[in-house]
N, C-alpha and C positions, 0 to 999 in steps of 0.2 A: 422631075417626077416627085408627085409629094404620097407617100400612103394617108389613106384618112381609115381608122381601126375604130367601127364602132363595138359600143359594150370591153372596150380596152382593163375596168377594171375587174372585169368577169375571170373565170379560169383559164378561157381559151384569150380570150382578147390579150389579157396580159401577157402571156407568152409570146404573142405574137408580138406586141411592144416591147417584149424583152428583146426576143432575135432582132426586130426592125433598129434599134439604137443600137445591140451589138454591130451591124453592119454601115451605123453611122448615117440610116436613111431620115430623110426629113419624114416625120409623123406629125399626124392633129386627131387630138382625141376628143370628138364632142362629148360632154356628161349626155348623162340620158336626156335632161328639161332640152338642151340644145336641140337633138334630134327632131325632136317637135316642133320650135321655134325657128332656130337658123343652125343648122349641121357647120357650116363653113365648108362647103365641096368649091373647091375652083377649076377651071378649066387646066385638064389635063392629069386631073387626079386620080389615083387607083383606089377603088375604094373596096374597103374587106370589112361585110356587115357581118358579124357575129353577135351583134346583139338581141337577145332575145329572151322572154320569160321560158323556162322550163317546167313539166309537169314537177309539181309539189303537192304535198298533203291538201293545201288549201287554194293550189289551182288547176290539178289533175281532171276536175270534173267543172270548171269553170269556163265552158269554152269561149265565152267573149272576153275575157282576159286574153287567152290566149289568140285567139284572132285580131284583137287591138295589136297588140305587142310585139307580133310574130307577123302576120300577114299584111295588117293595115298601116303598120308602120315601116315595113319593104316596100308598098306602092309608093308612102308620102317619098320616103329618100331617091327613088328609082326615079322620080319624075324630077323631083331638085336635081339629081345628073345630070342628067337629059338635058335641062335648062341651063348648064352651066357647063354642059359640054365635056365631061369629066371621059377620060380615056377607058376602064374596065371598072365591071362592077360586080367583086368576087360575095358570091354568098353561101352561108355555111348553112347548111340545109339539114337534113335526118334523112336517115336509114327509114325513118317512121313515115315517111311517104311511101315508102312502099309494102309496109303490113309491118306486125309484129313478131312474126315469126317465118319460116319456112321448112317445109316437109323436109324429114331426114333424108342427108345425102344430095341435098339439091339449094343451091346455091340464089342469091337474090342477082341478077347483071343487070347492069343499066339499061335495057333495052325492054324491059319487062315492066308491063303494065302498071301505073299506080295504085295503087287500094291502101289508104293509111286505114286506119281504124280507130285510135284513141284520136281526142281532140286536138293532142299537141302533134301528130302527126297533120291531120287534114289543116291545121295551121299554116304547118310548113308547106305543104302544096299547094295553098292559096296563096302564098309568098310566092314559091315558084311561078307558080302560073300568071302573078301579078307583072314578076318580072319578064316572061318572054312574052307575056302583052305589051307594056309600057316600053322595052326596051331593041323587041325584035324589030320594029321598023324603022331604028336610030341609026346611028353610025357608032353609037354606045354601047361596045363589049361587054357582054354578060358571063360570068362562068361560076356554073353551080354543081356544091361539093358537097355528097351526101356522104354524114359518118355516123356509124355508131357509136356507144359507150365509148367519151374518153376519157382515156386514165393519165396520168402521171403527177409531177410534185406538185400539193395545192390542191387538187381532187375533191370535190367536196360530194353531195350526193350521194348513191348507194354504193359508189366503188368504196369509199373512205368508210363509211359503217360496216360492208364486209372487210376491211383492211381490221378495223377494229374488235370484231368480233372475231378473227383468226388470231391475234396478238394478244388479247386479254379472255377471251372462253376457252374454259378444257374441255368442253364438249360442242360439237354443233353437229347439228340433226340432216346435213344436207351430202349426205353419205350414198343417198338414191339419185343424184339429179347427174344425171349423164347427157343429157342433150347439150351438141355442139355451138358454139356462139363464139363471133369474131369479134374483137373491142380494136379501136387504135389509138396507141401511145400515143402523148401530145406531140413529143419530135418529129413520129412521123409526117403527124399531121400538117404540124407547121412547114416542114420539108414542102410538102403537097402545096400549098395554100403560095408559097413563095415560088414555087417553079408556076404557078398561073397566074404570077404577076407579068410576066412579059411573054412565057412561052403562045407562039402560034397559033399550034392547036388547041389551046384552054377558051381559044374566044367563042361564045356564045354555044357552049357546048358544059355538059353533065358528068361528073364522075361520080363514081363511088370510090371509099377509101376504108381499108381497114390496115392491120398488120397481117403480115403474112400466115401467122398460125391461128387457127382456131383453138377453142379449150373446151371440158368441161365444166360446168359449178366446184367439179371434187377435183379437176385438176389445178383449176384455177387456186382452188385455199391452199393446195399443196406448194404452190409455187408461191403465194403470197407466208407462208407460214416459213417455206424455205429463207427466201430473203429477211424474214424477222430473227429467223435463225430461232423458231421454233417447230414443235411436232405439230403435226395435223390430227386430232382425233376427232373422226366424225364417224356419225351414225346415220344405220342407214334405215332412216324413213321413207316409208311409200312416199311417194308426190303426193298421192291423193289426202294421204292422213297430215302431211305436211302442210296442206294446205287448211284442211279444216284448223289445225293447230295456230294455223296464221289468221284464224280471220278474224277473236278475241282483240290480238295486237294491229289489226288491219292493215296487214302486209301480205294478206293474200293475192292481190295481184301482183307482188314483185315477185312471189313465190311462184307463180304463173309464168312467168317469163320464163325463171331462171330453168324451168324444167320445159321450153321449149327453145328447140333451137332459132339460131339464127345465123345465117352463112352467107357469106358476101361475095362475090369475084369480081376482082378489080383488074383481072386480062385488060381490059381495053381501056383503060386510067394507065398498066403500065407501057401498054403499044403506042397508045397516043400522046405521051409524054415522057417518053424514057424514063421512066420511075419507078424504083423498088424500094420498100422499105427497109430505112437503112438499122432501124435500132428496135432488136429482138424485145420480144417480149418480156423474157426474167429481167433483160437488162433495164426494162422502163418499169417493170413492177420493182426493182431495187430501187431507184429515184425514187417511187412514189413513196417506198414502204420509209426510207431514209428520210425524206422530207416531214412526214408523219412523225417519225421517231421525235426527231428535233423540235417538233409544234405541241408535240403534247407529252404526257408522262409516261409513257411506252416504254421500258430500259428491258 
């Protein structure tokens, strides 16, 4: 058995290339140009697509970027399997397939209708759906893993800028934002991602994944402030005035998020694959905060 880890020098890819040679497995990591040209899938390979462009400043509202990237290049690699006969074809998908938020108290389950709403979500569900076209009439194992925000060491994106903004500001304005939201450590994820390389029920079947605790905005800096082994001093802004105060900096839509919730249950990820997450949350917000320390000038 060979894994083939696309997007390997990404934040998640590499981790997963980390654990796969910790465990002495045969890997091949296409660059991206290969993806295009010739992936190198052979017969009998597992293949874990994590490659993908993410919304950014300059591709948030560019949805043919992200439909190139994300959806039309899952169809081209799903049908190279197919052709070459490759054993499972794990893909890492979004929480953003199924909306951006969910009403307090009430959780997102896999069984619950799709509604993405930003681009980079309806991306991901044109992936999805590319794949249970292309691959549901094959003999070629499909299995798709939706997660939200991940964090741990190497984090790049808005977890690592709020890391930075609890470690280096004496103030932050985000003292109002109490709505619940579930993120998952890389560990867990990778745990996840590795029990659906051979487990049974992972074949051509959907999970959702988080960590087992939810947080809020002002819990979360406290635990991120904790492990820096500093104070938290926030203030507390209305959302709404927060938001105005964001729009100058055009971070008004992150500010959007952070003050609504988002809750996940993964009951039937851990029924149908005996799986719990094994590494708490301060414990993976200490990596990440550690790792940070070490990469930049944080003392």
């Amino acid at each position: 058995m060979r894994l083939v880890i696309t997007g390997a020098t990404g934040f998640i890819g590499s981790h997963i290339m980390s654990a796969a040679q910790a465990l002495d497995l045969d890997v091949h990591a296409p660059s991206r140009n290969q993806l295009y040209t010739n992936p190198g899938f052979n017969h009998g390979d597992i293949i874990i697509h994590c490659a993908a462009v993410i919304p950014t400043t300059k591709t948030k509202t560019n949805q043919r970027v992200l439909s190139e990237a994300n959806a039309e290049l899952t169809s081209v690699l799903a049908k190279t399997a197919v052709q070459v006969r490759a054993q499972r074809f794990i893909f890492l998908s979004s929480i953003a397939v199924m909306g951006e938020a969910t009403p307090p108290n009430k959780a997102f389950t896999v069984t619950d209708e799709l509604s993405p709403i930003s681009h980079y979500g309806k991306s991901k569900k044109d992936a999805e759906d590319a794949l249970k076209r292309i691959l549901g009439p094959t003999d070629l194992d499909f299995c798709i893993i939706r997660a939200p925000l991940v964090y741990g060491p190497g984090v790049k994106t808005a977890f690592q800028k709020l890391c930075l903004w609890v470690t280096k500001s004496s103030l932050l304005p985000f003292g109002g934002l109490h709505s619940q939201r579930h993120l998952v450590g890389i560990r867990n994820l990778i745990d996840l991602i590795f029990l659906c390389i051979s487990h049974p029920n992972a074949a051509n079947t959907t999970f959702l994944v988080a960590d087992k605790e939810s947080l809020s905005t002002t819990q979360l800096i406290h635990r991120i402030a904790n492990a820096a082994s500093r104070k938290a001093r926030l203030v507390n802004v209305p959302p709404w005035l927060l938001q105005i105060m964001a729009m100058p900096l055009g971070k008004r839509e992150m500010i959007r998020r952070l003050n609504h919730s988002l809750l996940i249950d993964t009951a039937y990820t851990q029924q149908a694959l005996d799986w719990q997450p094994r590494v708490t949350l301060d414990e993976e917000i200490q990596s990440t905060i550690e790792s940070l320390m070490n990469s930049t000038s944080i003392s």
